[in-house]
C-alpha positions in Angstrom: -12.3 4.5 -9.8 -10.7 8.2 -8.9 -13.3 9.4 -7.0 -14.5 5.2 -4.9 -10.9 4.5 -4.5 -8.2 7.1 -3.4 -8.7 9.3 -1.1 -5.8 11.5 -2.2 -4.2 13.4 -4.3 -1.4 11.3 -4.5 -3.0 7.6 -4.1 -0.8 5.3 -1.6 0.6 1.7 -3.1 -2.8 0.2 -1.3 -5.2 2.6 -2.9 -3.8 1.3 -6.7 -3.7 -2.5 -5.6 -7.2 -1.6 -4.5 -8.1 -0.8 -8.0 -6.3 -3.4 -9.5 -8.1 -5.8 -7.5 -11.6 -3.6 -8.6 -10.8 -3.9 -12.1 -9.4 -8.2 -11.9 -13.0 -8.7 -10.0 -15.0 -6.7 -12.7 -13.1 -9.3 -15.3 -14.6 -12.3 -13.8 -17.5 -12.3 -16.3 -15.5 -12.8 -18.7 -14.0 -15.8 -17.9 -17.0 -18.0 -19.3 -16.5 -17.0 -23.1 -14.4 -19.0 -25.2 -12.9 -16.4 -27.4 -9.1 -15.5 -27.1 -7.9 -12.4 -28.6 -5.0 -11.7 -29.8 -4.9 -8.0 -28.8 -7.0 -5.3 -26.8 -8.4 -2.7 -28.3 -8.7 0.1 -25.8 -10.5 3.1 -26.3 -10.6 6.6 -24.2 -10.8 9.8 -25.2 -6.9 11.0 -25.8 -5.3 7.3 -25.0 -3.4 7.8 -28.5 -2.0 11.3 -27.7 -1.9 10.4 -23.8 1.1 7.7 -25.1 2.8 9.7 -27.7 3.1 12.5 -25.1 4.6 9.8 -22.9 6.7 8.8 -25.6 6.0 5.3 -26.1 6.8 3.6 -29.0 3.8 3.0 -30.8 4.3 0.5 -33.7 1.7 0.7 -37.4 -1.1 -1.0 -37.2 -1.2 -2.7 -40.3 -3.1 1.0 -42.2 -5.9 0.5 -39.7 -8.1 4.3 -40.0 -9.6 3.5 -36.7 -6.5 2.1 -34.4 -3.4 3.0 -36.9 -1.0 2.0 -34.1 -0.3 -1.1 -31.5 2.1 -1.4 -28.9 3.2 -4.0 -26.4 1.7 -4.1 -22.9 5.6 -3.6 -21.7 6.1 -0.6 -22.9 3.9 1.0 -20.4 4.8 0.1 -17.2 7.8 2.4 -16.9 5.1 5.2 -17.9 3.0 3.9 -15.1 5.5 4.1 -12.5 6.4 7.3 -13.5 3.1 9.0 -13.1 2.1 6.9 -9.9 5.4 8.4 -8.1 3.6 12.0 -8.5 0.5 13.6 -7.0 -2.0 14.5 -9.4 -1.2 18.1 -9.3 2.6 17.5 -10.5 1.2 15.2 -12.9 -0.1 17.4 -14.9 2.9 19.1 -17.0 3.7 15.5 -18.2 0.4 15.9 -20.8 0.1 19.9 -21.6 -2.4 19.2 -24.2 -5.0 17.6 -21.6 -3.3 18.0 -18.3 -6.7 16.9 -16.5 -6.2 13.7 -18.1 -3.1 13.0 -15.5 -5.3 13.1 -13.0 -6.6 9.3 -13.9 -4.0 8.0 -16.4 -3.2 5.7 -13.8 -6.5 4.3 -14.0 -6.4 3.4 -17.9 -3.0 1.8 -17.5 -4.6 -0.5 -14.6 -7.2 -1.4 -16.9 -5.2 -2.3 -19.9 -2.5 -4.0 -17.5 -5.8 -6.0 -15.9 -7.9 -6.7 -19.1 -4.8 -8.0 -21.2 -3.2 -10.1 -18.3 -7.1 -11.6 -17.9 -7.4 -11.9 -21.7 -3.8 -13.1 -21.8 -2.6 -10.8 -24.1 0.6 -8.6 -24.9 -0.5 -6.1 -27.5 -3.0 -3.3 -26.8 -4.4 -1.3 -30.0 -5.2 1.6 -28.3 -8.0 4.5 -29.7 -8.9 7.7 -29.0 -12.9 6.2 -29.5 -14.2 5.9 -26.4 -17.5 4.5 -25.3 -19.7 7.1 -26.3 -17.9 7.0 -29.9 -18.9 3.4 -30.0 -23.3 3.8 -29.2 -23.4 6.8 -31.3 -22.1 4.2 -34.2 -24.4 2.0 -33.5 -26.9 4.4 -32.9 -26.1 5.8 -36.6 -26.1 2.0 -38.1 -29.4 1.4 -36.5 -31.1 4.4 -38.1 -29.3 3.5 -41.5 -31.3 0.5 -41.2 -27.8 -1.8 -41.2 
């Protein structure tokens, strides 16, 4: 979304409902299946160190090994605004272990706020597996025969 969407380095209050409005549209497929979750699970690389860094409170996760924590889609809004009111490049000292990752935290928090609003959930699971994680386990299950 980064690189179709802003044109910036600091992306302007149209540019993010822009994406928000992306991200709602890309959700429409969902809207035939008949499951509601209770919760979003929401993998990218560093999400779990991305919110300790930020300093929201991240609750157990019932001894998950996968997703040991949860938290509530409320506690990241203030984290969002917080990062939106910078330009990428000022971003960056608020996550010294991956500063580069600043540069679309936005983006993950628009698609957790979008996803669980759609979903109609409050609690994201988040994980540092990301999508790649996730076909080289399958990938590995399929060759195990399983």
């Amino acid at each position: 979304m980064q690189e179709t969407l802003y044109k910036t380095h600091h992306p302007t209050k149209k540019e993010l409902a822009n994406a928000k409005k992306y991200v709602k549209s890309e959700m429409k497929s969902l809207a035939k299946t008949k499951q509601k979750p209770e919760l979003l699970v929401y993998g990218t690389t560093n999400i779990i160190d991305f919110l300790k860094a930020m300093n929201v409170k991240l609750d157990e996760n019932n001894g998950a090994f996968d997703h040991p924590f949860r938290t509530q889609i409320k506690r990241l809004y203030p984290v969002y605004e917080r990062i939106i009111a910078l330009p990428y490049e000022e971003r960056m000292s608020m996550f010294p272990a991956e500063p580069y990752y600043m540069w679309s935290a936005e983006n993950a928090l628009i698609d957790i706020f979008q996803i669980s609003k759609f979903l109609g959930t409050d609690i994201v699971v988040p994980s540092n597996n990301n999508i790649s994680s996730g076909i080289l386990y399958e990938l590995a299950k399929e060759v195990r025969n399983e």
